[in-house]
N, C-alpha and C positions, 0 to 999 in steps of 0.2 A: 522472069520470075525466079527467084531465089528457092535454093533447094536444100527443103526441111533440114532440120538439124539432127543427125544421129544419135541415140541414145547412147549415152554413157555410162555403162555398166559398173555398177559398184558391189562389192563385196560385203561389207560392213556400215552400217547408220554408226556415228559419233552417239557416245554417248555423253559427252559436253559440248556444247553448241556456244560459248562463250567464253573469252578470254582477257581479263580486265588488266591493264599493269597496274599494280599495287598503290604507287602515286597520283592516280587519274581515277580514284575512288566517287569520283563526282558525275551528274547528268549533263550528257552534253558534250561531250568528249568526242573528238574523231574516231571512226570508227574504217575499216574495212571488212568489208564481206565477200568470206572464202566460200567458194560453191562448194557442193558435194562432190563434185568430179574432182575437184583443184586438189582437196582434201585426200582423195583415192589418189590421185596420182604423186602426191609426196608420199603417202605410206608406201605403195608400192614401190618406191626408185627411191627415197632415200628413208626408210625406216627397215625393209626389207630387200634392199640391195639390187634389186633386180635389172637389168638393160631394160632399154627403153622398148626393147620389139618386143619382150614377154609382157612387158605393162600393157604396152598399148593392145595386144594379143588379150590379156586378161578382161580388158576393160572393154573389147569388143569394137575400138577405134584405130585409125591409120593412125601410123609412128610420126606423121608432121602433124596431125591434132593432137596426142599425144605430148608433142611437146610445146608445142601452145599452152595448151593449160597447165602442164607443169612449172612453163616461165611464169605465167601469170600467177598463181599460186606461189610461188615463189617470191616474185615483187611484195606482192600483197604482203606477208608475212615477213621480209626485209621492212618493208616500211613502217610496218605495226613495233618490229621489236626495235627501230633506230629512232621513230619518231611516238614511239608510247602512245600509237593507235591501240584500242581493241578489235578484237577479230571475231566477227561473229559469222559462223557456219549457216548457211544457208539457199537453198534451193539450187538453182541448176537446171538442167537436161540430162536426170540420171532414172537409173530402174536397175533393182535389183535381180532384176530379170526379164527376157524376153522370148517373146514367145508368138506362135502365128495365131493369128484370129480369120476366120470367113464369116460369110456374108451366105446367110443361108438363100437369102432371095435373089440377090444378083450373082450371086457365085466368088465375090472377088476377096482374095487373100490379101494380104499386110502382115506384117509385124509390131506386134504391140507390145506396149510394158506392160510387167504384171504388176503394178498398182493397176490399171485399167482394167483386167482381170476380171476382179472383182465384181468392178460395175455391168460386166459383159453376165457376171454370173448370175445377175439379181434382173438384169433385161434392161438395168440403165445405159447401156450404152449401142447409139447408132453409127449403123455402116459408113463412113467416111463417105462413099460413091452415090450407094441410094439410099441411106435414109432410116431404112431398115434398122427395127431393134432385134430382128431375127439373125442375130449374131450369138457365133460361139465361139470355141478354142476350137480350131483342127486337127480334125480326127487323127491324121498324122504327124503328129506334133515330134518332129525329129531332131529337132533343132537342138544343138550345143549345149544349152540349159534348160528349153522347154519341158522336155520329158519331166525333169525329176521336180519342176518348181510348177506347172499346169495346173493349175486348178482341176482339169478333167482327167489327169494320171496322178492327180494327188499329189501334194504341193508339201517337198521338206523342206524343215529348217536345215540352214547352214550351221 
């Protein structure tokens, strides 16, 4: 069995999610689509200079995933500016934050994104294990970013 994919911690949502070349003003055009993470990992290492162990450090990933998606992010946006693709940002395996959840009835902890949060906050969301929508955030929430982003220690903006 294959083992889930880590969350890709991102700092900042784009606020352009599209990129047209000026000649290719038409429908129908080749397109490439940059993840969220691809996107976080070029600002971090080539907009803000950083080595690649603070990135990968920042983003809450190993430095060989790390550079995974920075090659590929990188392809992607080679090919869009040599062959007049557009580039459209979107989705991925990211969260602007993470944080632990339990399982009020079976006891079991994970780590969840805080988009998921949310849904944990309002009782839409069930226990991975049993089922249960007696989940919450944990009470000990000590995690690296949980404390200050938690829904249940109240949640700042960046």
């Amino acid at each position: 069995m294959a083992r889930p994919t880590k969350w890709r911690r991102i700092e900042r949502m784009p606020d352009i999610l599209n990129f047209v070349p000026t000649h290719n003003a038409t429908d129908g055009i080749p397109s490439n689509i940059l993840k969220l993470e691809e996107l976080e990992a070029i600002r971090l290492k080539d907009l803000e200079g950083l080595e690649q162990g603070e990135c990968a450090e920042r983003m809450e990933i190993s430095r060989p995933t790390f550079q995974r998606i920075l090659l590929s992010a990188r392809e992607k946006i080679a090919d869009s500016l040599v062959n007049g693709k557009t580039i459209h940002i979107e989705g991925g395996n990211f969260t602007q934050n993470i944080c632990k959840a339990t399982c009020l009835d079976c006891g079991r902890e994970w780590m969840e994104s805080y988009e998921n949060l949310e849904s944990i906050k309002i009782g839409g969301f069930a226990c991975p294990a049993c089922g249960s929508l007696q989940v919450s955030c944990a009470q000990n929430c000590k995690e690296k970013f949980g404390r200050g982003n938690c829904w249940r220690h109240g949640r700042h903006e960046r």
